[in-house]
LUMPA-307814 format. One record per residue: x, y, z of N, C-alpha, C in turn; residue in one letter. Coordinates in steps of 0.001 Angstrom, whole numbers, plus 500000, padded with zeros to 6 digits. Example, Ala and Ser with C-alpha at 12.3 -4.5 7.8 and 13.67 -1.06 7.14 Angstrom:
2
513190494310507800512300495500507800513200496700507800a/512850497750507080513670498940507140512900500030507870s/
//
This chain:
238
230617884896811399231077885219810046232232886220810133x/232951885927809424234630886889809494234296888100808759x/234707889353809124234671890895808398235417890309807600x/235020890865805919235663891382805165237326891844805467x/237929891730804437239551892476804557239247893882804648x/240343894391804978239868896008804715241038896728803954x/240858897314802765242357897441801915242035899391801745x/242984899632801891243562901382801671244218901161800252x/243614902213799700243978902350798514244602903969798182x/245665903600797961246785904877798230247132905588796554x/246770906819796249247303907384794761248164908647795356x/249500908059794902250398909761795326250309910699794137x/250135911908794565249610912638793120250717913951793016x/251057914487791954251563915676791868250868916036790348x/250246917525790424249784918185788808249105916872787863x/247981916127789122247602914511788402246091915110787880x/245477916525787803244284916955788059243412916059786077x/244701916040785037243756915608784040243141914629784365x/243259913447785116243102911864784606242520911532786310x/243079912065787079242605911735789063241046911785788718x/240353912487788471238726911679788809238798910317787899x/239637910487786950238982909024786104239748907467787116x/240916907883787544241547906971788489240936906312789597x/240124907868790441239739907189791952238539906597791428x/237353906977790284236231906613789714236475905129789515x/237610904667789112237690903422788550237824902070789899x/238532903039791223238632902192792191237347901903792754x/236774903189792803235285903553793493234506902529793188x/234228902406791944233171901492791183233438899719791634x/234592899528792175234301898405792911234229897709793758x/234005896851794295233361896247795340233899896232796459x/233406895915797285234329895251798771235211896814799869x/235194896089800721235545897577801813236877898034801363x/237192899203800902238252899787800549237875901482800986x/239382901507801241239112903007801657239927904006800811x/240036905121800405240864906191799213241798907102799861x/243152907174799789244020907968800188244381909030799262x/244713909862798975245538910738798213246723911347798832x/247934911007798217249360911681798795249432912627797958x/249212913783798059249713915182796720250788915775797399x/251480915506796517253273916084796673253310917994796335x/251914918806796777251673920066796220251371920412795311x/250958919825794313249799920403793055249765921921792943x/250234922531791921249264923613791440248418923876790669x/247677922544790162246760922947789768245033922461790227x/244387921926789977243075920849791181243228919851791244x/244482919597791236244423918145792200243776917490793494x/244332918697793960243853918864795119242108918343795690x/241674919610794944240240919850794819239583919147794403x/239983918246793300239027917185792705239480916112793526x/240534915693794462240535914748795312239968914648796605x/239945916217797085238788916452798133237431915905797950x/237060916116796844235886916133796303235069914496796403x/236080914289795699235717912773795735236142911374796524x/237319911847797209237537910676798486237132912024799870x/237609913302799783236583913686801107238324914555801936x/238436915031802018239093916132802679240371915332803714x/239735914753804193240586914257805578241226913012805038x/240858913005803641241603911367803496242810911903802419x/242880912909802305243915914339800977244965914857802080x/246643914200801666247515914581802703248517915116801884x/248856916294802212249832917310801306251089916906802484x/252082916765801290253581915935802290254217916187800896x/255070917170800555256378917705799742257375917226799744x/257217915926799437258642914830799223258410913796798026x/259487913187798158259164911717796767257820911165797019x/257374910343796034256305909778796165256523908418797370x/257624907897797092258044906612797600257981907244799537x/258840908535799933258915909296801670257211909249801390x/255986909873800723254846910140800777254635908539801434x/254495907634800932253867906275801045254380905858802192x/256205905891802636256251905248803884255744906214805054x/255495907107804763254735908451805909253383907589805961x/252808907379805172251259906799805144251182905417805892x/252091904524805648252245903464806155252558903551807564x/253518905021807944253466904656809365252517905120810578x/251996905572809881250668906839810563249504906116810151x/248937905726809153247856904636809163247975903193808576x/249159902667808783249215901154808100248696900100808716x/248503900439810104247782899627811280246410899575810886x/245476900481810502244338900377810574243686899660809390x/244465898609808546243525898301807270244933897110807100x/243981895789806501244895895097805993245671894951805198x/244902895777804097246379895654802929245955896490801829x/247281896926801257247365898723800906247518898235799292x/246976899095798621246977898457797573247436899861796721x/248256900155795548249072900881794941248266901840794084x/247672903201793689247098903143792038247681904546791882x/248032904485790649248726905230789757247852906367789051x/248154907630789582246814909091789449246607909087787892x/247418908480786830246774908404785393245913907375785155x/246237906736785671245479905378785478244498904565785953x/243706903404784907242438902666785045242432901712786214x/241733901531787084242138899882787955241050899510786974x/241708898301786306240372897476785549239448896777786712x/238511896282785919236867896274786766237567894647787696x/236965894641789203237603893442790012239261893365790223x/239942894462789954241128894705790472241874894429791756x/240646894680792991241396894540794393240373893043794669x/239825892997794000239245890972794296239940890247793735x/240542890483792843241302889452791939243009889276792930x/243352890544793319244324890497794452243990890258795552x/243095890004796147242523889697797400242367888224797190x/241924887569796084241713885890795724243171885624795966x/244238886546795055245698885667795326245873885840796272x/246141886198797598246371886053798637245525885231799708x/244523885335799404243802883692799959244358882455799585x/244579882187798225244867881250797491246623881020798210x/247406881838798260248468881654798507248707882427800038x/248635881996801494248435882761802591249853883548802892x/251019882672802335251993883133802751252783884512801723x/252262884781800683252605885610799921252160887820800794x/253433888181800713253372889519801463252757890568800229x/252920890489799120252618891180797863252351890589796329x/251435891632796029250595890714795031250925891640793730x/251191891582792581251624892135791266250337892041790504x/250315892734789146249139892323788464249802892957786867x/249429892398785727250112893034784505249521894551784371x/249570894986783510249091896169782865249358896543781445x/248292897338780608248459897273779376247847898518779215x/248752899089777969248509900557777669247628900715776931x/246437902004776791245272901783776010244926903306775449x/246229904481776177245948905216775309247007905950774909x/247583906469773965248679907445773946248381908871773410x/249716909504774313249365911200773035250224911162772380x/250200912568771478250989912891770362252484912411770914x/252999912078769928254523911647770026255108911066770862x/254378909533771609254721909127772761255376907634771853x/254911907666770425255381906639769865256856907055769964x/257209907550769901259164907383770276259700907093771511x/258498906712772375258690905685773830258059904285773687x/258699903776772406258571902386771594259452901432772640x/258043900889773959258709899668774735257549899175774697x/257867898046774565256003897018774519256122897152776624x/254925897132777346254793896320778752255479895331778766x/255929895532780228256453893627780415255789892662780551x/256124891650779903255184890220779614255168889648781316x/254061889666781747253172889136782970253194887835782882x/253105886819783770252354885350784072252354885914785328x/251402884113785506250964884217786914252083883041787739x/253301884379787797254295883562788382253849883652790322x/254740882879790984254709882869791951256118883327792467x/256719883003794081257465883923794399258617883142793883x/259281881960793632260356881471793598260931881910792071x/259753881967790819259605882190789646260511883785789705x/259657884555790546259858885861790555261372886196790889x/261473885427791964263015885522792443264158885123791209x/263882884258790696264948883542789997265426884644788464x/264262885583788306264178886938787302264936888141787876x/264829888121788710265832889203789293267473889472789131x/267516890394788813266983891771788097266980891704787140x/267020890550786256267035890350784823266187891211784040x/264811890637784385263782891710784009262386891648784625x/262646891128785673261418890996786722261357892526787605x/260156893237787708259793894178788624258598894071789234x/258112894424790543257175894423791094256951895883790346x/256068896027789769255991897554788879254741898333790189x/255283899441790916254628900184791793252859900248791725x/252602900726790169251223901373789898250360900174790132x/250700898947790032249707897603790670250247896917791508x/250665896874792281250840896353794107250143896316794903x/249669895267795503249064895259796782249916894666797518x/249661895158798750250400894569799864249763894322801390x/249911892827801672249616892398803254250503893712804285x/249549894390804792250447895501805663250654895028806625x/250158893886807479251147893545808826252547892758808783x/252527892463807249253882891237806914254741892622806517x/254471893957805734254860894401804992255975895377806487x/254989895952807313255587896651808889256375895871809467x/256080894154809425256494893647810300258083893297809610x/258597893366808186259863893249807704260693894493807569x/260535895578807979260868897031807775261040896970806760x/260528896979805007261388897468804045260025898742804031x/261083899651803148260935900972802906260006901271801386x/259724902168801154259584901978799575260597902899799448x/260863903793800092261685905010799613263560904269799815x/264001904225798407265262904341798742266089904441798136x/267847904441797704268914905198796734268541905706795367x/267568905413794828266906905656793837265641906187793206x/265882907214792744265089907955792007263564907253791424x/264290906733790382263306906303789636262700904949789578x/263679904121789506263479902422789576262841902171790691x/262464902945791683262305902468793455261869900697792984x/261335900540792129259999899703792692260886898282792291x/262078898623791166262953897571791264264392897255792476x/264765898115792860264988898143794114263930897294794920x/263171897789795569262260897530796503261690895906796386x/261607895663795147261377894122794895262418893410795302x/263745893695795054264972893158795980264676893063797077x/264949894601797701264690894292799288264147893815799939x/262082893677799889261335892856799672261842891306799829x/262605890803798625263058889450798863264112889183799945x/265010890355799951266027890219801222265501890025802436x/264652890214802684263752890618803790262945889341804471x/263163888677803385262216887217803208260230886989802815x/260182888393802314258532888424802004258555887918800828x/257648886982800854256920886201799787256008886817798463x/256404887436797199255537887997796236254975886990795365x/254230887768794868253232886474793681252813887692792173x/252208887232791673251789888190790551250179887093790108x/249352888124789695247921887483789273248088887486787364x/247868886218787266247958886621785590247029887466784718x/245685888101785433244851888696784819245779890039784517x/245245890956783602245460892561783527244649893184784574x/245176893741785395244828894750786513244658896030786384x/245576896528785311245545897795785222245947898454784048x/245102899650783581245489899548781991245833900977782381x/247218901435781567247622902832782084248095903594780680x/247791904932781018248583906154779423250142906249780049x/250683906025778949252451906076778418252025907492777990x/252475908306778225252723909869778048253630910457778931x/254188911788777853255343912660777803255479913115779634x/254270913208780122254077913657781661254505912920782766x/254438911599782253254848911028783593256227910495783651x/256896910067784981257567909759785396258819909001783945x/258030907986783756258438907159782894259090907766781820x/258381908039780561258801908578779441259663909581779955x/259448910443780600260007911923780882261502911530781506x/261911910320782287263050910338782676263474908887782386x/263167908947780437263736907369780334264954907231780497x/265923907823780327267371907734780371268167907358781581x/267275908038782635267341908365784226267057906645784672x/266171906280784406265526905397784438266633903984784086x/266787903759783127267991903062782527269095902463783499x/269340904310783428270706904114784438270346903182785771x/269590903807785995269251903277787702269223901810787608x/268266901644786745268220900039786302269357899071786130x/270821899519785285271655899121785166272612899210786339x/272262900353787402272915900501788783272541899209789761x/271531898897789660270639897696790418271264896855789860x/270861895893788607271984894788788081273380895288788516x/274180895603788411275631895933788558276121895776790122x/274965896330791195274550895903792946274850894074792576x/273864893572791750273492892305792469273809891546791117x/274767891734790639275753890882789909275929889242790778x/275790889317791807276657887958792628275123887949793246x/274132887830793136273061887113793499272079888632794608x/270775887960794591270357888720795930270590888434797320x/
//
């Protein structure tokens, strides 16, 4: 009988202490061999501590850089030991069967290097309604689908990714690179330059808070730009 896959489940955290137990709680609760990383980019407040707590000391790696340098540090120091690394975002829910439902698409499809999943927002705070963007509309495209969106408005969106880690080492792409904010639209390029195969699961994977704190809202403008820097790159194709 074949072992189980074995998937690392990676949350890079900075000042994530409101919402991180409800995050790793949500991975915890399900099934199948997975193991819990925490990247904290230095926290001052318990981030830290409540990630000790609950994935365990030695699996909590303080590394004072982007989130994107945090992840390829992780990948190169333990990407060998587990098949495939799967993304979660320190605000946010993995809905219930999250890393089975990505583990089915990649059975289902052997040659696919990364797996997408939608996400849908379920809570907001005060005054986040003036970050009036619906989610991007999900199917359960496959990789040629995916390609042909680029950069139109296709992203491998970071906070739900999984990824085959021996296809992922074995193409060198980076997560970390010219960009700030978009990495993850970048990186879906490169990804394809590279020749790795993505897919997306049509279920909702992950339901996440749109608030003033994170990344997103806080540097929509930033954000934009970068976005429009990427189209403007690959005007003449990928």
């Amino acid at each position: 009988m074949n072992n189980p896959p074995s998937v690392a489940v990676v949350i890079p955290t900075f000042n994530s202490a409101r919402y991180l137990g409800e995050a790793i709680d949500s991975i915890q609760e399900q099934s199948g061999h997975r193991e819990m990383w925490v990247l904290d980019g230095g926290s001052t407040d318990w981030t830290k501590e409540i990630a000790e707590h609950l994935v365990g000391g030695i699996n909590v790696i303080e590394h004072r850089a982007h989130p994107c340098t945090r992840l390829d540090a992780w990948v190169r120091d333990h990407g060998e030991e587990y098949d495939y690394l799967a993304i979660q975002h320190s605000d946010d829910i993995a809905c219930p069967d999250r890393i089975a439902n990505q583990l089915k698409a990649f059975e289902l499809e052997p040659e696919l290097a990364c797996v997408s999943g939608a996400f849908a927002p379920f809570w907001h705070d005060i005054g986040t309604l003036n970050f009036r963007r619906d989610p991007p509309e999900y199917h359960s495209y496959l990789h040629a689908d995916i390609v042909a969106q680029l950069p139109a408005r296709w992203a491998m969106h970071a906070p739900t990714l999984m990824f085959d880690l021996r296809k992922l080492i074995a193409s060198g792409v980076k997560f970390r690179n010219q960009f700030k904010f978009a990495n993850d639209w970048m990186m879906s390029v490169e990804m394809v330059r590279a020749g790795l195969r993505l897919g997306n699961c049509p279920q909702i994977l992950q339901a996440y808070r749109r608030h003033y704190d994170s990344d997103g809202p806080r540097n929509f403008a930033a954000v934009n730009a970068e976005q429009a820097a990427i189209r403007e790159l690959l005007k003449f194709g990928i």
